[in-house]
BALOBA-1460 file (C-alpha; in Angstrom, 3 decimals):
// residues 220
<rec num="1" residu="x" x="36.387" y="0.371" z="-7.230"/>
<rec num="2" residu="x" x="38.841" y="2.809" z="-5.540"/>
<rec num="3" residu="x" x="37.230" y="6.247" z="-5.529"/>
<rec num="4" residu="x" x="39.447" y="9.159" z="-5.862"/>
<rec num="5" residu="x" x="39.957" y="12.152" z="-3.906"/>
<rec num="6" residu="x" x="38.857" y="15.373" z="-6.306"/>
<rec num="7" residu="x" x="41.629" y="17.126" z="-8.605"/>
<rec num="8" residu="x" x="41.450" y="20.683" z="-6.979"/>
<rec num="9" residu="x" x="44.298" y="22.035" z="-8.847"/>
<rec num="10" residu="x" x="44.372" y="22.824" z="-12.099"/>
<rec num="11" residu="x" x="47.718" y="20.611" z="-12.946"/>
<rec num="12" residu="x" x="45.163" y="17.754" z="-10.793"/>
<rec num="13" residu="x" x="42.053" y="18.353" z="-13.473"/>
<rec num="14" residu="x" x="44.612" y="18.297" z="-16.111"/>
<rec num="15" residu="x" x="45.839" y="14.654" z="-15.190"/>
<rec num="16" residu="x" x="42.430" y="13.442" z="-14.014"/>
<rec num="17" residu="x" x="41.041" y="14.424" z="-17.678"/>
<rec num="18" residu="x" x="44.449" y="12.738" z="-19.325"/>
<rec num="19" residu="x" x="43.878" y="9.294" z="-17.253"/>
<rec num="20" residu="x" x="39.574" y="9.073" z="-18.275"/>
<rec num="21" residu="x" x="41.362" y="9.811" z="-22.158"/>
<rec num="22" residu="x" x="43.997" y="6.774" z="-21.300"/>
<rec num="23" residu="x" x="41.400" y="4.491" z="-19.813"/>
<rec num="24" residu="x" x="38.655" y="5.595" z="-22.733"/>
<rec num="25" residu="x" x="41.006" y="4.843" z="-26.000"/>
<rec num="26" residu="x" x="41.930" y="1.429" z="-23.454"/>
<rec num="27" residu="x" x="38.518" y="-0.076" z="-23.761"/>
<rec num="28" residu="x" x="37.945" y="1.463" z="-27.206"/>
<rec num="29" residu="x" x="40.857" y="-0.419" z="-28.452"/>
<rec num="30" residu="x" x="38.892" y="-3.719" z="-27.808"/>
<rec num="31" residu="x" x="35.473" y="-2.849" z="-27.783"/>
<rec num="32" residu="x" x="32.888" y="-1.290" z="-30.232"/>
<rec num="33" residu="x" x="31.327" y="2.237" z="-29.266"/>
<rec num="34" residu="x" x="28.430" y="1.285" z="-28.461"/>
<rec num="35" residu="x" x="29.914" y="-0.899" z="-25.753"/>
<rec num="36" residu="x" x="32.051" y="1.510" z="-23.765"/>
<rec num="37" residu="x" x="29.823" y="3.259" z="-21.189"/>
<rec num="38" residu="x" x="31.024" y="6.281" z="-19.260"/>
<rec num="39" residu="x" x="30.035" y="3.800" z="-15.736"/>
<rec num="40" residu="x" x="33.167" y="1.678" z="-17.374"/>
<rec num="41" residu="x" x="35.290" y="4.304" z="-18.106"/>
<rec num="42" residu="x" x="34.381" y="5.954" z="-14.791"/>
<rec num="43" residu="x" x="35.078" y="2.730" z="-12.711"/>
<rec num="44" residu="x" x="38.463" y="2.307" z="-14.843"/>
<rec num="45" residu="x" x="39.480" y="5.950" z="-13.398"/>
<rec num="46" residu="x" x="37.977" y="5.440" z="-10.248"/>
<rec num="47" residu="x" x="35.383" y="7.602" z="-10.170"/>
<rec num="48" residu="x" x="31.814" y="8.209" z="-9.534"/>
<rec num="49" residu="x" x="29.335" y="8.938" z="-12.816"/>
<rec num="50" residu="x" x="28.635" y="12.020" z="-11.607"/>
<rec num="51" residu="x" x="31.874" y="13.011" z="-11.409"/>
<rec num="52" residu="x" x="32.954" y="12.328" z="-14.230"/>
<rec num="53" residu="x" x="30.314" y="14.411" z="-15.936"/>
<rec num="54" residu="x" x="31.852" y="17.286" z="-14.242"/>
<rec num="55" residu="x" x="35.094" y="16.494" z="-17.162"/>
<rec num="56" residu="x" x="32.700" y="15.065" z="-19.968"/>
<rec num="57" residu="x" x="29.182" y="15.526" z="-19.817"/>
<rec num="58" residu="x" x="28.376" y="13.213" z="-22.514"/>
<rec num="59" residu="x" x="29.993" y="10.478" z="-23.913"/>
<rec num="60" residu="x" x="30.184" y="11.994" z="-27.428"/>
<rec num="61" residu="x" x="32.033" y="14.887" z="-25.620"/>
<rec num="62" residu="x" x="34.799" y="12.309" z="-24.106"/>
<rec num="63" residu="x" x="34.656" y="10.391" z="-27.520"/>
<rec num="64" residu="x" x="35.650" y="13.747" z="-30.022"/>
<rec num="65" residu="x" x="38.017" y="14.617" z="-26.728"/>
<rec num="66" residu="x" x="39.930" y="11.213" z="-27.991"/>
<rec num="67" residu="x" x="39.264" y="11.595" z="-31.953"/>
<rec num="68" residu="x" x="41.052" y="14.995" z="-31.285"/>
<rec num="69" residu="x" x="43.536" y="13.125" z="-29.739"/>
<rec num="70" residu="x" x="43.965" y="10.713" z="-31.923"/>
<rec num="71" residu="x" x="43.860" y="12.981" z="-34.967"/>
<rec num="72" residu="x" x="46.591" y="15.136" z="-33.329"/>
<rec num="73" residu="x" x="48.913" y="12.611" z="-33.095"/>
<rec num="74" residu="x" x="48.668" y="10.945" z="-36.539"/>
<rec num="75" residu="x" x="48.666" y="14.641" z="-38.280"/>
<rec num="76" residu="x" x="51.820" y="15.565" z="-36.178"/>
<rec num="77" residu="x" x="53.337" y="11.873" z="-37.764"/>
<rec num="78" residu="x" x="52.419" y="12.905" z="-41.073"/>
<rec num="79" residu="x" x="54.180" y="16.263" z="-40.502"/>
<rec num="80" residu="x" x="56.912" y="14.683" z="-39.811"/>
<rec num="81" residu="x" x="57.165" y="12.332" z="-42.786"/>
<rec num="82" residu="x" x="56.407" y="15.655" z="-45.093"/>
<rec num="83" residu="x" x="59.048" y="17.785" z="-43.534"/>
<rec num="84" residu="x" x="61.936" y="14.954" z="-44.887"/>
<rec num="85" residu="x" x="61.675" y="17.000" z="-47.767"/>
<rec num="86" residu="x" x="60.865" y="15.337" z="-51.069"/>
<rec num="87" residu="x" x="58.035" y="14.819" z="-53.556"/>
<rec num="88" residu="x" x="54.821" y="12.249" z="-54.429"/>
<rec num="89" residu="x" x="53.424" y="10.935" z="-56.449"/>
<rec num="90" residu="x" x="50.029" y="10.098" z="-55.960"/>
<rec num="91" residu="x" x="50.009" y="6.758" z="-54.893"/>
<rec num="92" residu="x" x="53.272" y="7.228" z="-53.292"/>
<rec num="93" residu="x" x="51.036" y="9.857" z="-50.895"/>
<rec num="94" residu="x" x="48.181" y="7.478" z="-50.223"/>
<rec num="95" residu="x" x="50.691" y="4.864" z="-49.917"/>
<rec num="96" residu="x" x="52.570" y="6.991" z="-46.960"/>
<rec num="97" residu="x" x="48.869" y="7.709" z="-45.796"/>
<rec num="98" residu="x" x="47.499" y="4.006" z="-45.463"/>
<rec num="99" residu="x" x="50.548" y="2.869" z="-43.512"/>
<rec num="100" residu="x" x="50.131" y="6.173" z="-40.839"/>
<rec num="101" residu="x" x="46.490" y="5.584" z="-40.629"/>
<rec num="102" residu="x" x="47.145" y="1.661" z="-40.077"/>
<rec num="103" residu="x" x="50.107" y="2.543" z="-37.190"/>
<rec num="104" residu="x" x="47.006" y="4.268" z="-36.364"/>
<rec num="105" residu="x" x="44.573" y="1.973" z="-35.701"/>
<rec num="106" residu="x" x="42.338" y="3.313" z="-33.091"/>
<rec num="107" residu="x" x="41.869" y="7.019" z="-35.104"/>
<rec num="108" residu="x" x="40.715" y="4.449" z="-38.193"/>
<rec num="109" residu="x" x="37.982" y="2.970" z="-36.004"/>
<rec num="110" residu="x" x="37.016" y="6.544" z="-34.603"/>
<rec num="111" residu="x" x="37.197" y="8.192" z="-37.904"/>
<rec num="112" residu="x" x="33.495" y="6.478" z="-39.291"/>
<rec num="113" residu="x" x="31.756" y="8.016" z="-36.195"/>
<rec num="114" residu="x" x="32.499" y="11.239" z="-36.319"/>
<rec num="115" residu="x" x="29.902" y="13.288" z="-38.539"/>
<rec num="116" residu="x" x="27.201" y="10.628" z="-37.183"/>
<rec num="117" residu="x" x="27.758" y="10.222" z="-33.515"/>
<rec num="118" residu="x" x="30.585" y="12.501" z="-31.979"/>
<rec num="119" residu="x" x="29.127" y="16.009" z="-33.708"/>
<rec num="120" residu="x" x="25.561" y="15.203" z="-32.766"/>
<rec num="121" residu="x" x="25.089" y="15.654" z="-29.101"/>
<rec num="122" residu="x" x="27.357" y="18.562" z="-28.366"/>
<rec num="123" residu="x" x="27.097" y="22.470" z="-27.783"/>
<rec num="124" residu="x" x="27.513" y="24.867" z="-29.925"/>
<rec num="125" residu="x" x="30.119" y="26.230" z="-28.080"/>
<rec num="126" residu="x" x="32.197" y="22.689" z="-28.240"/>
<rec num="127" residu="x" x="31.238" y="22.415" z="-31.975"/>
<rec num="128" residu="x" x="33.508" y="25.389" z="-32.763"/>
<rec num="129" residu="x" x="36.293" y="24.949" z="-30.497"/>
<rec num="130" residu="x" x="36.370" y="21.820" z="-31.804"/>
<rec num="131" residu="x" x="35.882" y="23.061" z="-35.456"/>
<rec num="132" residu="x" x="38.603" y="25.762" z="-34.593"/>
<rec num="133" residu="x" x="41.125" y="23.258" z="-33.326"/>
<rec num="134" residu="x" x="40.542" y="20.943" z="-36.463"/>
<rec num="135" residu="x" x="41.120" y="24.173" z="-38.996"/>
<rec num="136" residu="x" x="44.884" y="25.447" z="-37.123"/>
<rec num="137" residu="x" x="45.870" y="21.511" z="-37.158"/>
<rec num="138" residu="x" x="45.132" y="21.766" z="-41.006"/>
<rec num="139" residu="x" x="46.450" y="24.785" z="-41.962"/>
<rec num="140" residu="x" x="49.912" y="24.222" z="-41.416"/>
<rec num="141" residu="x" x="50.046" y="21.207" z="-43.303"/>
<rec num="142" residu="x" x="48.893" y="22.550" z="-46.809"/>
<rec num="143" residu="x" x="52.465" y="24.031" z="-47.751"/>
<rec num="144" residu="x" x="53.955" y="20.474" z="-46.755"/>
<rec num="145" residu="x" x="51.677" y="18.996" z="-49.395"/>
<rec num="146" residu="x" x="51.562" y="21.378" z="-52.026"/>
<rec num="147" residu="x" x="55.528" y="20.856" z="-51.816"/>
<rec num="148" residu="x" x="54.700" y="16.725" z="-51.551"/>
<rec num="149" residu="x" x="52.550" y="16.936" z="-54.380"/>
<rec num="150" residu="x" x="53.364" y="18.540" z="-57.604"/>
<rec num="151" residu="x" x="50.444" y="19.845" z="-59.438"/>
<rec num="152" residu="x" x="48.305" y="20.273" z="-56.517"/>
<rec num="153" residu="x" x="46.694" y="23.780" z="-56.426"/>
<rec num="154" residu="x" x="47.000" y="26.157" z="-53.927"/>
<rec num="155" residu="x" x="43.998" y="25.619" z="-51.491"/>
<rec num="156" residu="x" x="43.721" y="22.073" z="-52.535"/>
<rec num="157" residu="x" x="45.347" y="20.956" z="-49.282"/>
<rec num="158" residu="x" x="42.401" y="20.940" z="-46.950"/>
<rec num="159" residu="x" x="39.910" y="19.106" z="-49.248"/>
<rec num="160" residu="x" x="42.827" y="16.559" z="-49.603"/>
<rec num="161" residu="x" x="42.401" y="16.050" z="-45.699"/>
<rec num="162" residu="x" x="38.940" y="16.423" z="-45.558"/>
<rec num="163" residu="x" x="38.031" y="13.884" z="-48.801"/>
<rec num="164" residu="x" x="41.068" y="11.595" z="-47.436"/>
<rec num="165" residu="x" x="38.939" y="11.199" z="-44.416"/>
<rec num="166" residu="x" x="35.245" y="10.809" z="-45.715"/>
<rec num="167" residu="x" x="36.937" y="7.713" z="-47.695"/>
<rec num="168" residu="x" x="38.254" y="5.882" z="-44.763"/>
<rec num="169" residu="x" x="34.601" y="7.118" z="-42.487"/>
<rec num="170" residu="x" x="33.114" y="5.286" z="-45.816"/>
<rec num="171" residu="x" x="35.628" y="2.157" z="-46.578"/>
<rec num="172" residu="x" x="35.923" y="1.201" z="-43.093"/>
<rec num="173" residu="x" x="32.604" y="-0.105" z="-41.767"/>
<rec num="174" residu="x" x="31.990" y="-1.601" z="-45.529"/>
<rec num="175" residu="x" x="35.275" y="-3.707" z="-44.565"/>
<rec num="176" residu="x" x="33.694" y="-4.183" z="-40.817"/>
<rec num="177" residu="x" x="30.061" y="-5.367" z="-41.636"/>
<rec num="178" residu="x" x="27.645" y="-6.739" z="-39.514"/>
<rec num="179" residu="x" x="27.754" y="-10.232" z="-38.693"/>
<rec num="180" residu="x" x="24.637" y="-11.116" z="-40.751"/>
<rec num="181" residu="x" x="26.629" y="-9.409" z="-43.905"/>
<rec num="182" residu="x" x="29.811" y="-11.062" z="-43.334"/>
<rec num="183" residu="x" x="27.845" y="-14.769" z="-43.468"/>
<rec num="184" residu="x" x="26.043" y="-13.606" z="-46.358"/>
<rec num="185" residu="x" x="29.356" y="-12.674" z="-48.131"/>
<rec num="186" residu="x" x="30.445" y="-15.768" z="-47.723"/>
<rec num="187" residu="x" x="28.192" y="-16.700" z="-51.160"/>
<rec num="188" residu="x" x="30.975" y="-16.519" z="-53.820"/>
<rec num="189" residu="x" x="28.781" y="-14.520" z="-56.071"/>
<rec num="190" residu="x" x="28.849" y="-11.808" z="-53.848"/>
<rec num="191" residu="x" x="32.831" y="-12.036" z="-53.855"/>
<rec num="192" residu="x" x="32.989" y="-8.584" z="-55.921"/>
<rec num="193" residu="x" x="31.371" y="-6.875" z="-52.891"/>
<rec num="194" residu="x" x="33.576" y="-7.834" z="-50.634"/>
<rec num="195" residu="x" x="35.861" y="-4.559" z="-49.463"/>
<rec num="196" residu="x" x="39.106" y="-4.989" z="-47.687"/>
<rec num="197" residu="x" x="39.804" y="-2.126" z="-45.880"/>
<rec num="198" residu="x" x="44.007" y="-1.479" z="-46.348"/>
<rec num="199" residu="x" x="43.686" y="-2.168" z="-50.319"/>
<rec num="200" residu="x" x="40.518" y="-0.228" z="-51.090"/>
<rec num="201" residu="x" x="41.410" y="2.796" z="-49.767"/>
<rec num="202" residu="x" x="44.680" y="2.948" z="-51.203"/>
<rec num="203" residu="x" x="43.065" y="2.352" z="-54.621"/>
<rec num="204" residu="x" x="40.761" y="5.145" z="-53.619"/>
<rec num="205" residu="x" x="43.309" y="7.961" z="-52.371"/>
<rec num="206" residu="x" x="45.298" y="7.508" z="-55.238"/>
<rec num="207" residu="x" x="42.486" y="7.946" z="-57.500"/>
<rec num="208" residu="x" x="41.439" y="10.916" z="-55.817"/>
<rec num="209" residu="x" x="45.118" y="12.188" z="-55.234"/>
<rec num="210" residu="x" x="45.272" y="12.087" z="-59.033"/>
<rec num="211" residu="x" x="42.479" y="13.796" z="-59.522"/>
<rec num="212" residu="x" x="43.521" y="16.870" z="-57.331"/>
<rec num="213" residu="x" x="47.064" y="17.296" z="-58.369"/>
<rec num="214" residu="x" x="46.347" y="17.540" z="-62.013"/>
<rec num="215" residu="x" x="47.306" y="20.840" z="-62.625"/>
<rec num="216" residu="x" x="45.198" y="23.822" z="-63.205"/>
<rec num="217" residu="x" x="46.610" y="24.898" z="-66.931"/>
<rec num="218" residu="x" x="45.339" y="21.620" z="-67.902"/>
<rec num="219" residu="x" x="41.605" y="23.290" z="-67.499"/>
<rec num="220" residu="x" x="42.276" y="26.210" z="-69.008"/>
């Protein structure tokens, strides 16, 4: 392992913190989280332990660093496909949604460990920055989807988002079981609880897309 000199700059810290990102969402891509430890990522950016404590004192710090990431990136794509103007219905939206969260892979597989790993072992401080950052990345998306989605209520934006993602942090490790599940699954009668990943929550966004968009008058 090459150690590296210290960033002293700012613009130094800012690329330093960039590359132990890089090299974390490198090993994440192939290995599970409880297998990347912050002595691999450090060796990967050629750094002490220590060290790298002073960017990321814990790894569920460096982990919501790269769910933030992540997140950032696939909101910014869905943006992108909202702003082409035009409207959804709902399984047209969880249609768009399953094929951005699937070009998305990594932010799939980080999504499940949010609420029970990454939010557990941080300040408060960090908990609302990072609850801050999530809420302005949300915001501006909820006249894009009220436009996207006719009959959606106003405010109904950001449990969209939210709900959208406590179905994949759900669907996902049912589709990913342990290996003593997957043999036991192999028993046909158990076929029905089989979940695959891509079709159940497609099923399941457009259920709950439905449900949302129906329009308000309808309950008065």
């Amino acid at each position: 392992m090459v150690t590296l000199a210290r960033a002293r700059s700012d613009s130094a810290k800012e690329a330093r913190r960039a590359d132990i990102l890089h090299q974390t969402l490198t090993l994440w891509q192939t290995h599970r989280y409880e297998d990347v430890t912050l002595q691999a990522v450090a060796g990967r950016v050629g750094l002490t332990k220590p060290a790298l404590y002073g960017y990321f004192p814990t790894k569920e710090t460096l982990f919501l660093a790269l769910y933030e990431e992540l997140l950032g990136a696939w909101l910014h794509a869905l943006t992108r496909h909202l702003r082409l103007g035009g409207t959804h219905t709902p399984a047209s939206l969880a249609a768009l949604v399953c094929t951005l969260l699937a070009e998305h892979a990594a932010l799939t597989r980080l999504i499940p460990h949010l609420a029970g790993l990454l939010e557990r072992n941080i300040s408060q401080d960090r908990a609302r920055a990072h609850k801050g950052w999530l809420l302005g990345q949300l915001q501006p998306l909820a006249p894009l989807l009220e436009g996207a989605l006719p009959g959606l209520p106003p405010g109904a934006s950001l449990p969209l988002l939210t709900y959208t993602q406590a179905l994949v942090a759900g669907l996902y490790p049912m589709s990913d079981p342990a290996p003593a599940v997957q043999a036991a699954l192999q028993d046909p009668e158990l076929t029905p609880l089989c979940v695959q990943f891509g079709p159940a929550l497609q099923e399941a966004l457009t259920a709950l897309y439905t449900g949302l968009s129906v329009r308000t008058e309808q309950y008065k």
